[in-house]
C-alpha positions in Angstrom: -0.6 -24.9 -53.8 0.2 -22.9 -50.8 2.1 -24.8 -47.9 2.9 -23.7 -44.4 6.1 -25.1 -42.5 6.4 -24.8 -38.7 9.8 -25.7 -37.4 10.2 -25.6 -33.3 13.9 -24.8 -32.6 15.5 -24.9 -29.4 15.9 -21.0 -29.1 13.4 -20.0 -31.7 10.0 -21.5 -33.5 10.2 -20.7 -37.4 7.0 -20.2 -40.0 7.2 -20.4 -43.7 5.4 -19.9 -46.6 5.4 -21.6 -49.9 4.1 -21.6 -53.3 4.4 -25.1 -54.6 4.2 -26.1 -58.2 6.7 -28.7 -58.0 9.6 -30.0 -56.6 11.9 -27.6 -58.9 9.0 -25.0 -58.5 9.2 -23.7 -55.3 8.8 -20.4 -54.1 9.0 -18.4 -50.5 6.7 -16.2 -49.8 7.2 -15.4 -46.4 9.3 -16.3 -43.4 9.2 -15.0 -39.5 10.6 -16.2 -37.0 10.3 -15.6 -33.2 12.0 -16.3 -29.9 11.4 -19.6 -28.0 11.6 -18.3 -24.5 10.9 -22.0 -23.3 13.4 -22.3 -21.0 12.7 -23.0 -17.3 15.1 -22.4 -14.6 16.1 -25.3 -12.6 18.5 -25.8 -9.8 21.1 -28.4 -11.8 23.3 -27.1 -14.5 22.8 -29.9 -16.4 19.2 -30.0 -16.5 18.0 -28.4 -19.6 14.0 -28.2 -19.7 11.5 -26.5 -21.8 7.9 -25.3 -20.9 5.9 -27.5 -23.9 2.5 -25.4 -23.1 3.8 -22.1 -23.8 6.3 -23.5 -26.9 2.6 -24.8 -28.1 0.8 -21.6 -27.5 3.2 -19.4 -29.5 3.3 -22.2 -32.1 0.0 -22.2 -32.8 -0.2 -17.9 -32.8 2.1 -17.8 -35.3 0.2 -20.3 -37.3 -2.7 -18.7 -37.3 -1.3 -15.4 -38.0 -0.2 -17.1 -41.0 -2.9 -18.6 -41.8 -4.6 -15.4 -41.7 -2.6 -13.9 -44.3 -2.9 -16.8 -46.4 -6.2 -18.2 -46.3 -5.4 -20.1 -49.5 -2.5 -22.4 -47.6 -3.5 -26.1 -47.7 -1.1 -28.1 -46.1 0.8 -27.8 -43.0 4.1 -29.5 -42.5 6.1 -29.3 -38.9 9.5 -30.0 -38.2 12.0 -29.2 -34.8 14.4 -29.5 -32.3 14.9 -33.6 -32.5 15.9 -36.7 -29.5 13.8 -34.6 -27.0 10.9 -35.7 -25.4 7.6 -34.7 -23.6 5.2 -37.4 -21.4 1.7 -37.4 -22.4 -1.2 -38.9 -20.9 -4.5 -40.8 -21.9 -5.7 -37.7 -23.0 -3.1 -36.8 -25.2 -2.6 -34.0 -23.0 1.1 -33.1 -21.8 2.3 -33.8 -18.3 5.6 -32.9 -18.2 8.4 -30.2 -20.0 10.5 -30.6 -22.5 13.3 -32.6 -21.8 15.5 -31.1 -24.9 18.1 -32.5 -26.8 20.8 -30.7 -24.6 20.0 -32.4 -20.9 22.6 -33.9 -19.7 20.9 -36.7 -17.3 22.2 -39.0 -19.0 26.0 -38.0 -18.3 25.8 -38.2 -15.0 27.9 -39.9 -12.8 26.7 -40.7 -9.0 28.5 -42.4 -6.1 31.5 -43.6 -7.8 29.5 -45.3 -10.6 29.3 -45.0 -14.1 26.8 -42.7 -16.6 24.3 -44.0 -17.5 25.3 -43.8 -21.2 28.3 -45.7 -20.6 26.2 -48.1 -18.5 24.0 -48.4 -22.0 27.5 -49.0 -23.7 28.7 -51.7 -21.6 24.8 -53.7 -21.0 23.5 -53.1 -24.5 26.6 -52.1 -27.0 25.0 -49.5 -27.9 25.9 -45.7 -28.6 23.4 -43.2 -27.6 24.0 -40.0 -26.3 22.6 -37.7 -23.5 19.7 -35.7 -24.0 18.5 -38.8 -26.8 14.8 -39.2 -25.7 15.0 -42.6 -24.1 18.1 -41.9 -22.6 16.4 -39.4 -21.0 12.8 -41.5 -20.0 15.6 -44.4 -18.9 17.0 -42.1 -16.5 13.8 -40.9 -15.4 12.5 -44.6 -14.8 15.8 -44.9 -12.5 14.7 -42.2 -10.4 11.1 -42.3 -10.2 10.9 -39.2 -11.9 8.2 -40.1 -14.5 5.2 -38.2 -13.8 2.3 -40.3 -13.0 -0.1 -39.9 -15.3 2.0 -40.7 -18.1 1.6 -43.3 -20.4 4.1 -42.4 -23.6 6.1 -39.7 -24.8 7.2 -38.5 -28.1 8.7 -34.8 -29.7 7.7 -31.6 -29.0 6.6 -31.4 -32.6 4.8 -34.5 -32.7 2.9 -33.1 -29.9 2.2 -30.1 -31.4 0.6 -31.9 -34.4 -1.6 -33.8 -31.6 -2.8 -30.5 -30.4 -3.6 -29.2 -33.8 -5.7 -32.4 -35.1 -7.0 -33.2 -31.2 -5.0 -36.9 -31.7 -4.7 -38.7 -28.3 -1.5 -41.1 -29.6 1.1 -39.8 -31.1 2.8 -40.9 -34.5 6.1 -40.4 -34.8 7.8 -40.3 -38.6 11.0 -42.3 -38.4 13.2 -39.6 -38.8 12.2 -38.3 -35.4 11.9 -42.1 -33.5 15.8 -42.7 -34.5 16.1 -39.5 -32.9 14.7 -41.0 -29.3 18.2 -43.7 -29.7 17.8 -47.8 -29.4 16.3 -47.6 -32.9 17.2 -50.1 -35.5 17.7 -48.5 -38.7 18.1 -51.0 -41.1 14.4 -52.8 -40.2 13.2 -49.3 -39.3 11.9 -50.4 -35.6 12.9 -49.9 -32.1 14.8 -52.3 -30.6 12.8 -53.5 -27.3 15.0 -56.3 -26.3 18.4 -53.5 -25.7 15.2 -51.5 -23.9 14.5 -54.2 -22.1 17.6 -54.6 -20.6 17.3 -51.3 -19.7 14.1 -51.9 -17.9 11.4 -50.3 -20.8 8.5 -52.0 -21.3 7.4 -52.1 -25.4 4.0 -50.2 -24.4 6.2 -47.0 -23.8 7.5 -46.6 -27.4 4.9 -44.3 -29.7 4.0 -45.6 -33.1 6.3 -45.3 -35.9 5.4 -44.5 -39.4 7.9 -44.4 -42.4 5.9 -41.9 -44.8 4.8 -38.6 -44.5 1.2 -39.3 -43.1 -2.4 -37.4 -42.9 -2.1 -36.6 -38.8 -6.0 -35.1 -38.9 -7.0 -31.2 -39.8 -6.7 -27.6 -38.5 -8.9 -25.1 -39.3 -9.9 -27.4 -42.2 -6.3 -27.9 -43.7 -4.4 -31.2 -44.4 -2.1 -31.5 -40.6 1.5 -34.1 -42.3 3.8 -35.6 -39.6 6.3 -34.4 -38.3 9.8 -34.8 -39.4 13.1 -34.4 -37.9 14.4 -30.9 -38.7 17.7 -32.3 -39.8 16.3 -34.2 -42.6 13.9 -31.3 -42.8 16.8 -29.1 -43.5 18.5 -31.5 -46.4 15.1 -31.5 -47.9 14.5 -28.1 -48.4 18.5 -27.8 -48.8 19.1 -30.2 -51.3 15.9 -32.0 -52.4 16.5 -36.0 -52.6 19.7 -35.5 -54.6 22.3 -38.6 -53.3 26.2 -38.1 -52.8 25.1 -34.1 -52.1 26.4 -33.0 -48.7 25.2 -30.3 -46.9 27.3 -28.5 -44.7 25.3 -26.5 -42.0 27.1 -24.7 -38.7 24.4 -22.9 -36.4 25.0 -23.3 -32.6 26.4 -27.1 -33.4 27.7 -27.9 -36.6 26.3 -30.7 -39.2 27.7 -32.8 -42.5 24.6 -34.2 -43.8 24.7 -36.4 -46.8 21.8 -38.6 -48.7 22.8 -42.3 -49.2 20.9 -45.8 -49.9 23.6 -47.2 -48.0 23.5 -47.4 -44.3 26.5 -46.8 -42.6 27.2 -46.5 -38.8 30.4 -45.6 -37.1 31.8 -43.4 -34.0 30.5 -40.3 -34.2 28.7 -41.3 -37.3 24.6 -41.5 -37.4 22.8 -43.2 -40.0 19.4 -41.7 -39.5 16.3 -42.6 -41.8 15.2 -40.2 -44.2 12.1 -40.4 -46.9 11.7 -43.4 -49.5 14.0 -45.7 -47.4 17.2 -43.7 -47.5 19.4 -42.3 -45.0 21.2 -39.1 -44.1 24.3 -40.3 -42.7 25.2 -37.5 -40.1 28.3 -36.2 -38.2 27.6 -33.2 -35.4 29.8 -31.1 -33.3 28.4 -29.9 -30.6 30.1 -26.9 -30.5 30.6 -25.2 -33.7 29.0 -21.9 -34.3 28.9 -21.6 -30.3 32.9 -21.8 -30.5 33.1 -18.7 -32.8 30.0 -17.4 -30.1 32.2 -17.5 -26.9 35.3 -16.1 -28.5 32.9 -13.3 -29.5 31.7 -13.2 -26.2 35.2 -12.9 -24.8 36.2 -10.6 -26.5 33.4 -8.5 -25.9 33.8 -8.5 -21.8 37.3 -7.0 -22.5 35.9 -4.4 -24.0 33.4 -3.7 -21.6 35.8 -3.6 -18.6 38.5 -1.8 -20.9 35.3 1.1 -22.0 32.5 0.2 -20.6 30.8 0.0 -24.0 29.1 -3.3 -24.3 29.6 -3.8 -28.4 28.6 -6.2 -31.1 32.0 -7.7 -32.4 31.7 -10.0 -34.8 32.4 -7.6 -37.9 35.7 -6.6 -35.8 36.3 -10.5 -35.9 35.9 -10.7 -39.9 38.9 -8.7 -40.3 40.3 -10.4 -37.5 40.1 -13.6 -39.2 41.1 -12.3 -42.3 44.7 -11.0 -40.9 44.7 -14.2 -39.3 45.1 -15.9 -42.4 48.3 -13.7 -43.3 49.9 -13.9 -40.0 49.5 -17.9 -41.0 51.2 -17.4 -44.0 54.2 -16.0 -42.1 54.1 -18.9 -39.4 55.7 -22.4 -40.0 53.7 -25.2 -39.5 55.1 -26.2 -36.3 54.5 -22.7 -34.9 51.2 -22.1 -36.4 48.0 -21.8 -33.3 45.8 -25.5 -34.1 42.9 -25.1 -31.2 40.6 -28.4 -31.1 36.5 -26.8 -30.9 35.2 -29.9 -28.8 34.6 -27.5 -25.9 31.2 -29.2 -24.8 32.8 -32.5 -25.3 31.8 -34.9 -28.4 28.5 -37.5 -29.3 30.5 -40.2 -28.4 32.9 -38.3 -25.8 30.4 -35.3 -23.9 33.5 -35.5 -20.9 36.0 -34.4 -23.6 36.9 -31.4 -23.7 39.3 -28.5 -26.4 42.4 -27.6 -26.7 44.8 -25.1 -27.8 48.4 -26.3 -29.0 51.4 -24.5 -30.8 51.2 -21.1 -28.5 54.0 -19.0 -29.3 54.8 -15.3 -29.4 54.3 -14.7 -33.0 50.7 -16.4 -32.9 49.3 -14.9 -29.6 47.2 -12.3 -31.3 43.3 -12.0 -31.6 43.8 -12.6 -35.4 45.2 -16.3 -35.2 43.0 -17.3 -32.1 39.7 -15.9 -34.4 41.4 -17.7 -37.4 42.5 -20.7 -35.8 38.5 -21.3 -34.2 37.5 -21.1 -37.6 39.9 -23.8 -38.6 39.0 -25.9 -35.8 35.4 -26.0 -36.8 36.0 -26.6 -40.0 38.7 -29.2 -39.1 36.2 -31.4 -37.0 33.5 -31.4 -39.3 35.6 -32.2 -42.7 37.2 -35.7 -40.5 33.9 -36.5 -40.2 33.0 -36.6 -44.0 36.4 -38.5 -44.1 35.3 -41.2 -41.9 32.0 -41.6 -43.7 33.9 -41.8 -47.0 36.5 -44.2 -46.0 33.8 -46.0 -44.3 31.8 -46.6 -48.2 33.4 -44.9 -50.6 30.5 -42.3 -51.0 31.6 -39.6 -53.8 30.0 -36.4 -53.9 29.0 -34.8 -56.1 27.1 -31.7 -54.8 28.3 -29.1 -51.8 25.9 -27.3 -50.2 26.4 -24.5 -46.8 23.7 -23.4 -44.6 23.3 -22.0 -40.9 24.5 -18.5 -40.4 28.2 -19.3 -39.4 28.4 -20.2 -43.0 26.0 -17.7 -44.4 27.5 -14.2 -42.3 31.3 -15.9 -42.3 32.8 -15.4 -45.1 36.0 -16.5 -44.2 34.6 -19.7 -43.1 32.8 -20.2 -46.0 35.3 -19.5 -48.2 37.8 -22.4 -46.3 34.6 -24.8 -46.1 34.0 -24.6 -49.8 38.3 -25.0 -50.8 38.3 -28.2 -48.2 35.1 -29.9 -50.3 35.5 -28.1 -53.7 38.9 -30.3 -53.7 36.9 -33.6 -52.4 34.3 -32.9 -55.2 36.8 -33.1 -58.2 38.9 -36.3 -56.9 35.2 -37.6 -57.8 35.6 -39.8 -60.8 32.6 -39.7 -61.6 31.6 -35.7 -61.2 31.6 -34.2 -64.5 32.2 -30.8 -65.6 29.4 -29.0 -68.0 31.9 -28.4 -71.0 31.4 -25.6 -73.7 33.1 -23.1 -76.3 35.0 -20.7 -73.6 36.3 -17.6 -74.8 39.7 -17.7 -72.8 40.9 -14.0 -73.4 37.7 -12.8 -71.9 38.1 -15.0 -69.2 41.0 -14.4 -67.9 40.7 -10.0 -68.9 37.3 -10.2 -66.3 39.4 -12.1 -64.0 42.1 -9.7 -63.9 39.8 -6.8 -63.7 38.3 -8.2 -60.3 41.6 -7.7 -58.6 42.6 -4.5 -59.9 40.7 -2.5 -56.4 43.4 -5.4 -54.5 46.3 -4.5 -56.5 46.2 -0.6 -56.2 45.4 -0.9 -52.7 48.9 -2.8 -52.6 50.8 -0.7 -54.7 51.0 -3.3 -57.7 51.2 -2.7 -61.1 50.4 -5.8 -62.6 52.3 -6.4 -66.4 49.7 -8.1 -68.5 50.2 -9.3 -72.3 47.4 -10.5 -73.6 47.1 -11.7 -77.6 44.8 -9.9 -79.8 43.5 -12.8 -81.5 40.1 -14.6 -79.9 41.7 -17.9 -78.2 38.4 -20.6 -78.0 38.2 -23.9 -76.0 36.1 -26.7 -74.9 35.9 -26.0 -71.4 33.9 -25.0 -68.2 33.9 -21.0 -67.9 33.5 -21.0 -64.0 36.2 -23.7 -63.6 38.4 -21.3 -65.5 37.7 -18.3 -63.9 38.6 -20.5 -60.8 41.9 -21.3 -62.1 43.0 -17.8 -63.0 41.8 -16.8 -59.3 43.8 -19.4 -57.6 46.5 -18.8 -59.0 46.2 -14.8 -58.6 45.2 -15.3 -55.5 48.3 -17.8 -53.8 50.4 -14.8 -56.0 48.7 -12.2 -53.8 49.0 -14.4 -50.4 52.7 -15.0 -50.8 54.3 -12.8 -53.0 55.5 -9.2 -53.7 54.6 -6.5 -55.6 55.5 -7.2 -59.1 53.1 -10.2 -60.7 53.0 -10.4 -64.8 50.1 -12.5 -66.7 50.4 -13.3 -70.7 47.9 -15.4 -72.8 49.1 -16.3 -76.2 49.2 -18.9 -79.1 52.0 -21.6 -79.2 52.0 -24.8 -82.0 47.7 -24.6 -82.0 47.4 -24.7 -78.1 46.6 -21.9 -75.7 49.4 -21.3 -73.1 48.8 -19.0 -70.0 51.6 -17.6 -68.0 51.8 -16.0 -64.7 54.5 -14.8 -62.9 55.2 -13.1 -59.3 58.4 -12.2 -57.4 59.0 -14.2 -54.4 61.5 -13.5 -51.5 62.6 -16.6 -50.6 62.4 -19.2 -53.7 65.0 -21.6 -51.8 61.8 -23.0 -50.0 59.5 -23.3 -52.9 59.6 -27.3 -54.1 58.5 -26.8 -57.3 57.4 -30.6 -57.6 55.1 -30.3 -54.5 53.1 -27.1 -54.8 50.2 -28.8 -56.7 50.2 -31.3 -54.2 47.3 -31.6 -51.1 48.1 -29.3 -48.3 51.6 -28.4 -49.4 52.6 -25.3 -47.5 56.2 -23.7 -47.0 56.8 -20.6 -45.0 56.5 -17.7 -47.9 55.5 -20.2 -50.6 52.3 -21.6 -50.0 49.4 -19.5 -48.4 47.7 -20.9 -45.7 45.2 -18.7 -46.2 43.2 -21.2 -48.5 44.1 -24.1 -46.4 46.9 -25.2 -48.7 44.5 -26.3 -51.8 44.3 -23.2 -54.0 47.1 -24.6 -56.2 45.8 -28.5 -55.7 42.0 -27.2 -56.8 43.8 -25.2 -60.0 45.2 -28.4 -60.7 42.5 -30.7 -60.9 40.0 -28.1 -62.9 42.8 -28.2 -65.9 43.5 -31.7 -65.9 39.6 -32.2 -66.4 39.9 -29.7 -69.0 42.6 -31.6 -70.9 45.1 -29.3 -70.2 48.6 -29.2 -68.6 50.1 -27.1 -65.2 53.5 -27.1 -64.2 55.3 -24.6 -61.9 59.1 -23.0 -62.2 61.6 -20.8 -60.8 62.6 -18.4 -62.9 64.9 -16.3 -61.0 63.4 -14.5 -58.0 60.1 -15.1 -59.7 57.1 -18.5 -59.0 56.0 -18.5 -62.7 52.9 -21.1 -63.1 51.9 -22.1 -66.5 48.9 -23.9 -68.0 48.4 -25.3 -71.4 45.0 -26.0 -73.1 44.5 -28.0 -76.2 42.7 -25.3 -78.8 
């Protein structure tokens, strides 16, 4: 079965094509995207509004264009931009843009008094943020700035299904109406008495369905309702695999994960998802666009400097990636921390970022592009710590999407140490275990950095046993030890590293050694430990948790890692049971 997907973003609209089978079955068979061009110029900064007619008209093009290429499609599912709204009248018809999720009404102060989300705070204890639909319609009712004909609102997707099907009323999937705020989620219903100390009357609210239901037909295929592109995202993501969180950094940045517990803090949404679950959801409003402006910044230098008006962000890779040895030569106390709240918070839109610990050896390009990248990273991973203090949730599954994880390799790489670490504290995630082959292990593993070696002028000694050493064990998790460990050997140390493998009273022991400059500050009892860093002996290049993840992939192994000075050399070595 063939299945088009629509999703209306706030800078582009999306189209897909699948080829279902099943839910393991699925396969793309196209995907274009193209610009929103929505936006309409207003006179107040904080006024952020859409044109809904023309985001429907190129909608519906590219839906038919798709269509045309694949008659056979029959189903169409939509998704989008969610806590948005559009009016609509008796008609169905539209009567007013698209407020989006980025207006900032709400925020407002006037004559001395508070916002208006505060004033929600204080009436209704209730968190909801600007640019949440009835935030918005709340402060429209204040100002008579509801257009007259209106009689509901509801997403710019929902409306787009109306339009397709030729629905009057809107029906909005859950997902989307939690979206709009001053939605219970427990009992899956709005909660009219908050709104009607707010001064919304029930008859306002659209009509809320918890399943994926039959909207009407378009050109004779099967028209689904939409969902909030969130959940949308962990769906197609992740499937409906609980404890899986999905990492995603576009503009903003996202943890995601899939729960049967609901679980609401600061900062913290628990929005509904399909079959009565949640996705309880942490978002920074400025992630990606942190790494964006820096990129941005950069590139106006360079115009005034040249006059050449370049794309920077490859520069900025390599930036980052000194950025993470000029780290490793930095104490802590020196080291560039810059806080990437620079639209403000959910909970806090007047805060605002920071930059602390500016010193000589850090102003460079490198630790400002390396320290952004920590900062996003940073805000979203305290998230996922509040939601697992909050219930304990254990994942088991780590997935990245959005292209500041996808073209950042850097970032992806920090992302994945920070959670990879979280994943194994998990006592109940379980490692796939099987005959491993440990001399051809660790032979492919030093082959990988023999480029990185002669390009540093190291000669590696290795002494490896002729005799085929087997364990029980998990390949990758191997491979990952070996890495690690090369890897805080390459960060930190100089150019002389030895490895040996061999056979010792029927277990396997692994050895590897590097020379070290200044083995005073290595504490030899600590460097397994959770973000243990020293100037020269921990790299902070893997946000301190190379050694920590190495650590916990051979205890579930069995095995045994300890770490010793030998001389002017860090020598770790691991022990597996044959």
């Amino acid at each position: 079965m063939q299945i088009i997907g629509i999703d209306i973003g706030t800078t582009t609209i999306s189209g897909a094509v699948l080829e279902y089978e099943n839910e393991k079955t699925v396969k793309l068979l196209e995907a274009k995207t193209i610009e929103n061009g929505g936006f309409m110029p207003t006179a107040n900064e904080w006024e952020k509004i859409q044109d809904a007619g023309a985001i429907v008209k190129k909608a519906e093009k590219l839906l038919d264009d798709l269509l045309d290429k694949y008659p056979q499609t029959e189903r169409i599912g939509l998704t989008g931009q969610m806590h948005g709204i559009v009016y609509i009248d008796q008609t169905g018809t539209c009567v007013s843009p698209l407020y989006t999720w980025q207006d900032g009404r709400g925020s407002l102060c006037e004559k001395g008094q508070c916002s208006l989300v505060q004033e929600i705070k204080e009436k209704c204890d209730l968190e909801a943020a600007s640019g949440y639909g009835l935030v918005t319609h709340i402060c429209n009712l204040k100002h008579g700035l509801i257009p007259e004909r209106a009689v509901g609102f509801c997403t710019i997707m929902d409306y787009f299904g109306m339009c397709l099907t030729g629905r009057k009323k809107p029906v909005v999937h859950v997902s989307n109406a939690a979206g709009f705020g001053f939605f219970d989620g427990r009992n899956m219903k709005f909660e009219t008495e908050k709104l009607s100390k707010m001064g919304v009357k029930e008859n306002w609210l659209p009509e809320v369905c918890t399943g994926i239901e039959k909207l009407g037909l378009y050109r004779n295929r099967q028209v689904t309702t939409a969902i909030g592109d969130n959940q949308a995202s962990f769906l197609g993501a992740a499937g409906k695999e609980e404890n899986t969180l999905l990492v995603n950094m576009g503009t903003g940045g996202q943890i995601s994960i899939l729960s049967d517990q609901y679980f609401a803090e600061k900062g913290i949404e628990a929005r509904p998802f399909l079959n009565g679950k949640y996705l309880l959801v942490g978002s920074s409003l400025c992630g990606g666009k942190s790494y964006a402006l820096l990129e941005q910044f950069f590139r106006r230098v360079v115009k005034a400097a040249t006059g050449e008006d370049s794309f920077l962000y490859p520069v900025m890779e390599q930036f980052a990636k000194t950025g993470k040895e000029q780290s490793n030569r930095i104490s802590e106390d020196r080291k560039l921390k810059i806080r990437t709240t620079f639209d403000g918070t959910r909970t806090d839109p007047k805060s605002s970022g920071s930059i602390q610990g500016l010193t000589s050896d850090n102003f460079t390009p490198e630790a400002f592009t390396y320290g952004i990248l920590e900062g996003m990273g940073d805000e979203l991973y305290q998230m996922y710590r509040t939601i697992k203090n909050g219930i304990g949730i254990q994942i088991k599954n780590l997935i990245g999407s959005g292209n500041g994880v996808r073209k950042n390799p850097v970032f992806c790489e920090m992302l994945e140490e920070l959670f990879t670490f979280t994943k194994l504290k998990n006592d109940s995630f379980h490692l796939e275990m099987s005959s491993c082959c440990i001399n051809k292990i660790l032979k492919d593993t030093i082959f990988s950095y023999y480029d990185e070696w002669t390009g540093r002028g190291i000669e590696p000694e290795i002494q490896i046993t002729d005799k085929l050493l087997f364990m029980n064990g998990n390949e990758q998790g191997i491979q990952r030890i070996f890495q690690n460990i090369i890897k805080n050997g390459l960060d930190h140390g100089e150019k002389k590293i030895s490895i040996s493998l061999e056979e010792v009273e029927n277990n396997i022991r692994i050895q590897i050694k590097n020379q070290v400059c200044h083995v005073e500050k290595i504490n030899v009892d600590q460097v397994f430990e959770r973000f243990y860093k020293a100037d020269e002996a921990r790299s902070k290049t893997s946000s301190g948790l190379g050694l920590s993840i190495a650590k916990e992939l051979v205890l579930r192994m069995d095995g045994k890692i300890s770490a010793r000075i030998e001389g002017n050399e860090f020598c770790v070595e691991i022990v597996f049971p044959k």
